[in-house]
N, C-alpha and C positions, 0 to 999 in steps of 0.2 A: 699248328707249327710243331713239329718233332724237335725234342729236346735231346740230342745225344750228349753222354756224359762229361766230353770236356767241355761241352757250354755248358752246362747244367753247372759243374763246377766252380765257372770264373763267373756264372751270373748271382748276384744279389740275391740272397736268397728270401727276403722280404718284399720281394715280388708276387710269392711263390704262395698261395693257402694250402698247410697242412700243416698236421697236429706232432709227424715225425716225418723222418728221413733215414731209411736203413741200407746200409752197403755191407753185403753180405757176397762172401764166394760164389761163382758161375754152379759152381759143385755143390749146395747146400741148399736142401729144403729144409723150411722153415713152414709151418704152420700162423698164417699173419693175426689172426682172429685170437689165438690164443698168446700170442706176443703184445699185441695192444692189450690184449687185457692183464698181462704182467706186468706191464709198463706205467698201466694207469692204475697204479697200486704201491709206485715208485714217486712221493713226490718231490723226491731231493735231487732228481734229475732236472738240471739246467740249460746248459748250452750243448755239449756235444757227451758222449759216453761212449765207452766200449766195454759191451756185454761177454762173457766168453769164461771158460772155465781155466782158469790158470794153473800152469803145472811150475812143480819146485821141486830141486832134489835130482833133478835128469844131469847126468853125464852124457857126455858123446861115446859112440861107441869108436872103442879100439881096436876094435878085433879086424883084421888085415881083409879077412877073407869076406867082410860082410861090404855090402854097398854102399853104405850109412858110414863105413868108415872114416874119421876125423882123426887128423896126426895133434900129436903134440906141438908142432908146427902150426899145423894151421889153427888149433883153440887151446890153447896153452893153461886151461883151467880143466879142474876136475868137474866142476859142476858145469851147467848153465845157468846164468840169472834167468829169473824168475819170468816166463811167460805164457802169451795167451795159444793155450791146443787147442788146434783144429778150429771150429765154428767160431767164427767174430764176429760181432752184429754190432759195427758204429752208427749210431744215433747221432740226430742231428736236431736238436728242436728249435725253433725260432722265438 
């Protein structure tokens, strides 16, 4: 039976034998051999996690001419709270 991912989602996941569960970007390799063994070194890990290097301290840029440009309108703070760059690696343990 092939599992595509909206049912994999809405089914029961204690159906399911495995040790993790990782949803990572289309875009992102990962090495799985050396994440299991980072993981299994983690044992305050419970139910679900999301692994990723957090950025702090970014603005939006204002600059008119750039692509990336964000109005005072549209984000009306100087900073952004706090989040996860680029790679996300959410766990899922049973």
């Amino acid at each position: 039976m092939k599992i595509t991912p909206p049912q994999f989602t809405s089914a029961p996941l204690d159906q399911y034998l495995f040790l993790y569960l990782f949803q990572i970007d289309d875009d992102t390799l990962i090495n799985p051999f050396q994440l299991v063994k980072f993981l299994s070194g983690q044992s305050d890990i419970t139910m679900s996690e999301l692994i990723c290097k957090v950025t702090t301290g970014v603005g939006p840029i204002r600059d008119k001419r750039s692509k990336y440009f964000v109005s005072w309108k549209e984000y009306g703070e100087s900073y952004y709270p706090e989040y996860c760059q680029g790679t996300v690696v959410d766990i899922v343990k049973p």
